[in-house]
C-alpha positions as YAML, in Angstrom:
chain: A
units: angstrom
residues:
- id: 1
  name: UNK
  ca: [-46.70, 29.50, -44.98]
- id: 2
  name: UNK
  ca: [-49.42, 28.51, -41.96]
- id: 3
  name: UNK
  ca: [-51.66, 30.56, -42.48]
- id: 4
  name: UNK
  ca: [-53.81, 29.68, -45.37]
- id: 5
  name: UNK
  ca: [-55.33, 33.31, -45.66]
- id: 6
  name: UNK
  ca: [-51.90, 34.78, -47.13]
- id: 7
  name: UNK
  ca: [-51.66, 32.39, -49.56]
- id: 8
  name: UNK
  ca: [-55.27, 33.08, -50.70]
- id: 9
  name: UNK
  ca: [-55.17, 36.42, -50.67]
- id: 10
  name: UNK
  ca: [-52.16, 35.91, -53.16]
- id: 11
  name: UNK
  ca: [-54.28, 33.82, -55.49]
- id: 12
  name: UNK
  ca: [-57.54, 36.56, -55.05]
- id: 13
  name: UNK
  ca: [-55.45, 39.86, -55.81]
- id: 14
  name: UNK
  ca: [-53.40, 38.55, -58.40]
- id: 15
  name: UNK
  ca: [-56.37, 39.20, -61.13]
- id: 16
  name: UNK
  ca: [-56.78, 42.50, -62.66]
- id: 17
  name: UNK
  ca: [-58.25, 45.03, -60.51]
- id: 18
  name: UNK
  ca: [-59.33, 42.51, -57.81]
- id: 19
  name: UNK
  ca: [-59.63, 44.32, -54.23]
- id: 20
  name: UNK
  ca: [-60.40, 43.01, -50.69]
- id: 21
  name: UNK
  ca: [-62.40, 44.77, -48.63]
- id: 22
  name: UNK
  ca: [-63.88, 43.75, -45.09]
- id: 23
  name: UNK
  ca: [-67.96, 43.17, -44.88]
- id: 24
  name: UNK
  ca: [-69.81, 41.42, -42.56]
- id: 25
  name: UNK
  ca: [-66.32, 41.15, -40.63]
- id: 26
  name: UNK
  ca: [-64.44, 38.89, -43.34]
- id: 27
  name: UNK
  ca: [-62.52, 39.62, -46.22]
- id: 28
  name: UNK
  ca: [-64.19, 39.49, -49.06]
- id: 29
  name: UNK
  ca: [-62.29, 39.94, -52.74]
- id: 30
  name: UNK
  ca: [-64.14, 41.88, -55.75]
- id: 31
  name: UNK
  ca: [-63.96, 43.39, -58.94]
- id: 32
  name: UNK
  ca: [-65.95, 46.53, -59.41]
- id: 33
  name: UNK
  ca: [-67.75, 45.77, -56.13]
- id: 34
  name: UNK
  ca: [-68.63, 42.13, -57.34]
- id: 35
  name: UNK
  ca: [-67.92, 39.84, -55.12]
- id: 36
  name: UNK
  ca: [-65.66, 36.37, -56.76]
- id: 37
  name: UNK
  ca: [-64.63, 34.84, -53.50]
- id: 38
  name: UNK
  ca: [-65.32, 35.39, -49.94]
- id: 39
  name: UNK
  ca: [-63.92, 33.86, -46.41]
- id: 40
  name: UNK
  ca: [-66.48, 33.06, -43.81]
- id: 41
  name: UNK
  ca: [-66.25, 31.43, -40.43]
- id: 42
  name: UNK
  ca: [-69.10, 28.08, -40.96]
- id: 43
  name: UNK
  ca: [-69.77, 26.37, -37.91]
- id: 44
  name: UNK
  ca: [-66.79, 27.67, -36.23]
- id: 45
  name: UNK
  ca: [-64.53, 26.84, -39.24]
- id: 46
  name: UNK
  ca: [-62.95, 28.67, -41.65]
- id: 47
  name: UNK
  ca: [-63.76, 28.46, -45.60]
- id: 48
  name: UNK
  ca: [-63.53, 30.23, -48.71]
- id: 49
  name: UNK
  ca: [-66.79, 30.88, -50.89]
- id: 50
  name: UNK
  ca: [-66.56, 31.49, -54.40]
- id: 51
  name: UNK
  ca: [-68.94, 31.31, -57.29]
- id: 52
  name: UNK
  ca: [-68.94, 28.19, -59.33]
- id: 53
  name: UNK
  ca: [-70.79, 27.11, -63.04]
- id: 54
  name: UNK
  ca: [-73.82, 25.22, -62.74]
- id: 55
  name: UNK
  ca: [-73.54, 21.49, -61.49]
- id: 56
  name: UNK
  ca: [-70.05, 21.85, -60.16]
- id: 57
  name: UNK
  ca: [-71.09, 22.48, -56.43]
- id: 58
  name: UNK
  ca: [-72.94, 19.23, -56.65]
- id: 59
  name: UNK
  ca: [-70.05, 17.13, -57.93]
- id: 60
  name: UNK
  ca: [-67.07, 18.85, -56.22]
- id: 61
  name: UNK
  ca: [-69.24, 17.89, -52.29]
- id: 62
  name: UNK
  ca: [-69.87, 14.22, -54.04]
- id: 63
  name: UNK
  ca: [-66.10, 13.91, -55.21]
- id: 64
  name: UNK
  ca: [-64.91, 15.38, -51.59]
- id: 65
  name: UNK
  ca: [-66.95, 16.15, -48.35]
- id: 66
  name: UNK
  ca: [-64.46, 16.78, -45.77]
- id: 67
  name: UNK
  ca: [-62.93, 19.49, -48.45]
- id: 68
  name: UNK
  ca: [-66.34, 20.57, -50.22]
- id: 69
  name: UNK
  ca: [-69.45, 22.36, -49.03]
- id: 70
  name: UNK
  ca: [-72.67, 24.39, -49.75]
- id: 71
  name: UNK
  ca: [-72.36, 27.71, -48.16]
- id: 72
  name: UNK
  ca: [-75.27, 29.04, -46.48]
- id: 73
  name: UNK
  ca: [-76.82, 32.38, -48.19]
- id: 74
  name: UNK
  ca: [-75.41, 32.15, -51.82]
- id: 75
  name: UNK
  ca: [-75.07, 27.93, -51.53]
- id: 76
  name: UNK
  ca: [-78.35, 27.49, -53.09]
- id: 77
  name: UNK
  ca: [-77.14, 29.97, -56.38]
- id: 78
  name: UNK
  ca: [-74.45, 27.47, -56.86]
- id: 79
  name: UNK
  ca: [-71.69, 28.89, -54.71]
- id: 80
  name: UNK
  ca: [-69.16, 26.00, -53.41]
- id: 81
  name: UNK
  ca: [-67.41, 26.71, -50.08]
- id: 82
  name: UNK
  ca: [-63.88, 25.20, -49.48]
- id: 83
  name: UNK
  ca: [-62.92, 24.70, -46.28]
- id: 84
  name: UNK
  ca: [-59.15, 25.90, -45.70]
- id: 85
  name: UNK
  ca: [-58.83, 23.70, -42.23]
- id: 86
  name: UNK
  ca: [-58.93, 20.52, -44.72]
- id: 87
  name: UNK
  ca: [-56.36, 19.73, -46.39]
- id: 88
  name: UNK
  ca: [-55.38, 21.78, -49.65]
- id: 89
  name: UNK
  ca: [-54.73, 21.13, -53.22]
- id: 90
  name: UNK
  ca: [-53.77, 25.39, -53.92]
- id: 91
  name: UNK
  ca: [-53.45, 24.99, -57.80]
- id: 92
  name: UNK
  ca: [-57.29, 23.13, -57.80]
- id: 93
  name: UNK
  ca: [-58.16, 26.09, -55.62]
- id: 94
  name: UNK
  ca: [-56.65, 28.92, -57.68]
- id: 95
  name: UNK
  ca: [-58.51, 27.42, -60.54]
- id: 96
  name: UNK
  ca: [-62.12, 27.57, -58.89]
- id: 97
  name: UNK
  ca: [-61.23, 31.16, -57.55]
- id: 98
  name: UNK
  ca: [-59.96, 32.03, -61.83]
- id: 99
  name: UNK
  ca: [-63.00, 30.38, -62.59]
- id: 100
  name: UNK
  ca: [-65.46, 32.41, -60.11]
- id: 101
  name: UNK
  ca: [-63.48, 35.74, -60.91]
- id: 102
  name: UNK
  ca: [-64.15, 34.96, -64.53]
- id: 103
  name: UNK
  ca: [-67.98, 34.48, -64.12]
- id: 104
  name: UNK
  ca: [-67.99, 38.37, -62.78]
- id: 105
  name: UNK
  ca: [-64.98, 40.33, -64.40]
- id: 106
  name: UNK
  ca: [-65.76, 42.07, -67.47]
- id: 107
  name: UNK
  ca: [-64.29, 40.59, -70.60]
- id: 108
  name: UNK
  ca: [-61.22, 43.58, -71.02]
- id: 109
  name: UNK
  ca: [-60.11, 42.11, -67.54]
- id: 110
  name: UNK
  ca: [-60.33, 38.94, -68.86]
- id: 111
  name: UNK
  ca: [-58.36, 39.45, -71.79]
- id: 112
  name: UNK
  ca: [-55.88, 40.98, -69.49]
- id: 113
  name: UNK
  ca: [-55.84, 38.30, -66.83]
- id: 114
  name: UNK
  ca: [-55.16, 35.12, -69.49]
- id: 115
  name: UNK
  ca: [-56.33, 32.00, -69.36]
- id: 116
  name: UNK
  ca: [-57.67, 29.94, -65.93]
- id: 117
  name: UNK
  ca: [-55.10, 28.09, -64.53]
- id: 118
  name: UNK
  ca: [-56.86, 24.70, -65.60]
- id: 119
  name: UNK
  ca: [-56.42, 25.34, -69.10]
- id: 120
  name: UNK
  ca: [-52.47, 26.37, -68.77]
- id: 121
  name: UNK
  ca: [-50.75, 23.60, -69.82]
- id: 122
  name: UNK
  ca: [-47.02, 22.78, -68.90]
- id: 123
  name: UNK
  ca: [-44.55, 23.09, -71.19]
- id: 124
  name: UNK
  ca: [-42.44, 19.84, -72.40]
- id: 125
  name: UNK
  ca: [-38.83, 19.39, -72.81]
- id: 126
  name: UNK
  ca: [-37.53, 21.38, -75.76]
- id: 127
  name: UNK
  ca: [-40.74, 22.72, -76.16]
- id: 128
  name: UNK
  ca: [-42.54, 26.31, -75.03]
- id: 129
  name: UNK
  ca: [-45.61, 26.06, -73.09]
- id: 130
  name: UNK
  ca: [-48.92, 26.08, -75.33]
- id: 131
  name: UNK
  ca: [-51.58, 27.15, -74.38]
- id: 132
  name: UNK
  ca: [-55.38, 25.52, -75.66]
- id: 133
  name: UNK
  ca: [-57.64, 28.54, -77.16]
- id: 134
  name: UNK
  ca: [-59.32, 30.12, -73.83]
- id: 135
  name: UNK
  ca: [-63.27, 28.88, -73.34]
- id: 136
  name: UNK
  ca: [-65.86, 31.58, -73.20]
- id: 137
  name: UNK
  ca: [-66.74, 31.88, -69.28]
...
């Protein structure tokens, strides 16, 4: 899959409810016309935008700058951008789209949509998966 888009919109409309919709000539990906994640063209590259807990912008550019960025607009509310031209880790990205999709979805659709991917936890030989009691977003 080359085209990183496909694969994101995969991990955006899996959620309960989610929906793209074009504005400002991007696709953007909501729940009841809140926006969770967002592509944009920065400086003539491509990244995905999606809402992120306090602090976490701030350590995710210090951890990773060529992957990491502030997004102009909604970088100063604590947005982090990902640029999807760097190269990928898809399950950390899933999890910071889960996580941004959880700061806006209303808690039925949370219920309904399980817990983030960061807090699934593999399952061992012989064993089912279990899964840790889900944080409230």
């Amino acid at each position: 899959m080359n085209d990183p888009l496909i694969r994101l919109r995969t991990i955006c409309l899996g959620f309960p409810e989610a929906e793209e919709r074009t504005t400002w000539g991007a696709p953007t990906f909501r729940i009841r016309d809140r926006i969770f994640a967002m592509v944009h063209d920065t400086n003539g590259r491509r990244g995905v935008w999606c809402k992120a807990p306090s602090g976490v912008q701030a350590i995710l550019i210090e951890a990773a700058p060529g992957r990491f960025f502030s997004p102009p607009y909604v970088g100063p509310k604590g947005w982090i951008g990902v640029w999807l031209d760097a190269e990928l880790d898809w399950e950390e990205l899933a999890a910071l789209i889960g996580r941004s999709y959880g700061m806006v979805a209303p808690k039925r659709l949370l219920a309904a949509a399980g817990p983030p991917v960061s807090d699934r936890q593999p399952a061992r030989r012989g064993r089912p998966a279990m899964r840790r009691p889900r944080a409230v977003l």
